[in-house]
C-alpha positions as CSV (number, residue, x, y, z in Angstrom):
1,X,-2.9,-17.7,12.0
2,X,-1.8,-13.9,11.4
3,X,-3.9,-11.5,10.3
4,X,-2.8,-9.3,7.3
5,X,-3.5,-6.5,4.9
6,X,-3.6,-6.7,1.0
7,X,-3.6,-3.1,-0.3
8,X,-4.1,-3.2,-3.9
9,X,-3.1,-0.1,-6.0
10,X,-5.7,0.2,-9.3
11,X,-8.7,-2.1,-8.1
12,X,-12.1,-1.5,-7.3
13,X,-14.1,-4.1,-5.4
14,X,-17.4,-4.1,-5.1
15,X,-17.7,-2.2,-8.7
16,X,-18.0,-3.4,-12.3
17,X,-14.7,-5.2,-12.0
18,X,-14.1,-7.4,-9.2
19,X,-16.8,-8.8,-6.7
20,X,-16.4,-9.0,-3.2
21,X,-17.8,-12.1,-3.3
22,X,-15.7,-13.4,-6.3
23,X,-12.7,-11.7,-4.2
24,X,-13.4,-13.9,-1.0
25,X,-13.9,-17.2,-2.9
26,X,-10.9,-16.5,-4.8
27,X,-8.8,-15.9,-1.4
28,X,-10.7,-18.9,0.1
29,X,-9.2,-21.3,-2.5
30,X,-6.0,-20.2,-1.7
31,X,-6.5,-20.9,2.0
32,X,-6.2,-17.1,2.8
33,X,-9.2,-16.6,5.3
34,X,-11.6,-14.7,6.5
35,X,-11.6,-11.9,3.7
36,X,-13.0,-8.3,4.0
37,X,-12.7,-5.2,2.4
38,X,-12.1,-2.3,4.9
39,X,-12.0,1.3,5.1
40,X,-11.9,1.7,0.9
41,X,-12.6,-1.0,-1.7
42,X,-8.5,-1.5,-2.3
43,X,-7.7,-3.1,1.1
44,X,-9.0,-6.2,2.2
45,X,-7.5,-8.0,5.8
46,X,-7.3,-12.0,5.9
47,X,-6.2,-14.7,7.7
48,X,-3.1,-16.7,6.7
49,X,-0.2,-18.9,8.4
50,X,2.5,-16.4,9.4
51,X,4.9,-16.1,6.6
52,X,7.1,-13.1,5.0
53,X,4.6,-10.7,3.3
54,X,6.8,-10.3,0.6
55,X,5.9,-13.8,-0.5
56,X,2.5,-13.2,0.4
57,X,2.6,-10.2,-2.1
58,X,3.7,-12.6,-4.9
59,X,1.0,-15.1,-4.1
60,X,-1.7,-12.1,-4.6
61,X,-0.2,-10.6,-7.2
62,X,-0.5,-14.3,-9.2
63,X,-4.5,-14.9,-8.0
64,X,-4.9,-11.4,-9.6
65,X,-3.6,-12.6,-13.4
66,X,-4.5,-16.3,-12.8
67,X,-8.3,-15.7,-11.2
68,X,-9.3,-12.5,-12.6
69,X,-6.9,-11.1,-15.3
70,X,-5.5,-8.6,-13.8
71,X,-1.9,-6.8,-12.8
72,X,-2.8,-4.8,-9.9
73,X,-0.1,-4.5,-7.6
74,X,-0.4,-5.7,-4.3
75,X,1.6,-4.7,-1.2
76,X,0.9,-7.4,2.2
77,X,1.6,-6.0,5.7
78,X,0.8,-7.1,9.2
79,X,-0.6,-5.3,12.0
80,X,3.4,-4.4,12.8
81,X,4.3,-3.2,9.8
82,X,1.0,-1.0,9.2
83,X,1.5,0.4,12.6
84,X,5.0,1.2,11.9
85,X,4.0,3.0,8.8
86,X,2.0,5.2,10.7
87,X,4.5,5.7,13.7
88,X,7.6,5.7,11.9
89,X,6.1,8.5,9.5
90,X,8.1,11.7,10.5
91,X,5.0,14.0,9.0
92,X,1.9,12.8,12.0
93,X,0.7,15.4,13.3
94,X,0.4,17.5,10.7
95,X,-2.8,17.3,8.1
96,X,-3.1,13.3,8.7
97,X,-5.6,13.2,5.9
98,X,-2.4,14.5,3.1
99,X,0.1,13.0,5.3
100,X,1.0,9.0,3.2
101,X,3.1,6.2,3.7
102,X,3.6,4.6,0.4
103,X,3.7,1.0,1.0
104,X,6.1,-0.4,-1.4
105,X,7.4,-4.1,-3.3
106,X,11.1,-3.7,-1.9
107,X,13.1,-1.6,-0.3
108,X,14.5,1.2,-1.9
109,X,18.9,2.4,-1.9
110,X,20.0,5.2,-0.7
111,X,20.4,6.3,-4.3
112,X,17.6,6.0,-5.8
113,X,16.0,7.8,-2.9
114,X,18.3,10.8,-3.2
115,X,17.4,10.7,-7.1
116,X,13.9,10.9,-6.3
117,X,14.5,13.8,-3.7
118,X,16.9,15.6,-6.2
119,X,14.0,15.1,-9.2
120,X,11.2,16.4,-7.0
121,X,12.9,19.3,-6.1
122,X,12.1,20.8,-9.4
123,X,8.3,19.8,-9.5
124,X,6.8,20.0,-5.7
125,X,6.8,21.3,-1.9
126,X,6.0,17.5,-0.7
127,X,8.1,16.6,2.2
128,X,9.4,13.1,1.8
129,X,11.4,10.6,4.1
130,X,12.5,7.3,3.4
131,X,11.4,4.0,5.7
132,X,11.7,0.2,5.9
133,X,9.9,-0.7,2.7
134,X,7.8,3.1,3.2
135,X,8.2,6.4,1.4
136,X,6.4,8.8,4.2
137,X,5.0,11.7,2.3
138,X,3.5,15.0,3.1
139,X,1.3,16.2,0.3
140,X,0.6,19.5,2.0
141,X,-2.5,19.5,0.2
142,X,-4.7,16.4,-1.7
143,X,-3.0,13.7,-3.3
144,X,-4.6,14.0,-6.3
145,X,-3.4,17.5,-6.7
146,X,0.2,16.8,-6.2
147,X,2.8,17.1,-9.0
148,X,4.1,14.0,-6.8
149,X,2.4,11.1,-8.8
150,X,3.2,7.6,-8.3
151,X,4.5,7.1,-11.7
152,X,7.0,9.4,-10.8
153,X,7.7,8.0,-7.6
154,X,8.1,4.3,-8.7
155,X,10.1,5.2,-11.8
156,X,12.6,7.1,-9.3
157,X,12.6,4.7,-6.4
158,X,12.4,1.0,-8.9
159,X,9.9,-0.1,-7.2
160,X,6.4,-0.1,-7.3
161,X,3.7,0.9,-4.4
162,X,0.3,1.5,-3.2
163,X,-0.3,4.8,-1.0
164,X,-2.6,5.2,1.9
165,X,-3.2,8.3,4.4
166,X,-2.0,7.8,7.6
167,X,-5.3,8.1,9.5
168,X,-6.9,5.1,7.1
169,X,-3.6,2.9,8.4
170,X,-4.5,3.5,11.9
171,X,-8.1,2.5,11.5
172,X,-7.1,-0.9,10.1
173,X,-4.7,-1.4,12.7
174,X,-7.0,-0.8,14.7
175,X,-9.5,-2.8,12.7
176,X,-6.9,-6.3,13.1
């Protein structure tokens, strides 16, 4: 068994939409075990045969609509890839907490990267690099305050993605 990460983007657990306990028999039935939330209601680590995480995603993404009615998007990593998110990022060191890795569904061209680079330009001081299936961004400031939302980012890049700081990826790698 290898353990894994499900960050959803848009989904509270624990609130008024999604149980915990409704999430862990839902990931049970699909033989994903051993579910937890950790660090923030939006990631939870299980258990599951060691597969591509990009059919892992698809497998979430479908208990989501099928179990609870819902499209939140779900990005899969193992301990590997988290930790390469975090020590591939070219901005560590510098504010961890506004410092991201975006985790995202595919991997984005050349392209469309230099479109979103060109695009922000107009709009933002965020530093951005590009990585294996990772946008590494320095916000400079909070997240939430950026002109840099992820609207903008997906529509640019054609791909969706769910963001976390850098020091919440090293405490679930170091959580698995």
């Amino acid at each position: 068994m290898t353990r894994y990460c499900a960050f959803f983007e848009s989904l509270i657990v624990g609130g008024d939409r999604l149980s915990m306990a409704d999430l862990r028999y839902a990931f049970a039935r699909e033989e994903l075990e051993n579910a937890e939330t950790v660090i923030s209601s939006g990631n939870v680590l299980f258990d599951y045969e060691d597969r591509p995480t990009e059919g892992l995603e698809d497998l979430l993404a479908y208990l989501m609509r099928d179990r609870f009615d819902m499209g939140a998007f779900v990005a899969v990593r193992n301990r590997a890839e988290i930790r390469a998110a975090v020590e591939e990022n070219p901005f560590v060191g510098s504010e961890d907490t506004f410092v991201h890795s975006v985790l995202l569904e595919r991997q984005p061209t050349k392209q469309q990267f230099g479109r979103l680079v060109g695009d922000h330009g107009s709009i933002g001081a965020e530093r951005l690099a590009l990585g294996d299936r990772c946008l590494f961004v320095d916000f400079g400031g909070p997240m939430s305050e950026s002109p840099l939302t992820m609207a903008f980012i997906e529509k640019r890049l054609g791909s969706r993605g769910a963001a976390r700081n850098v020091r919440t990826l090293a405490r679930i790698v170091a959580k698995m």
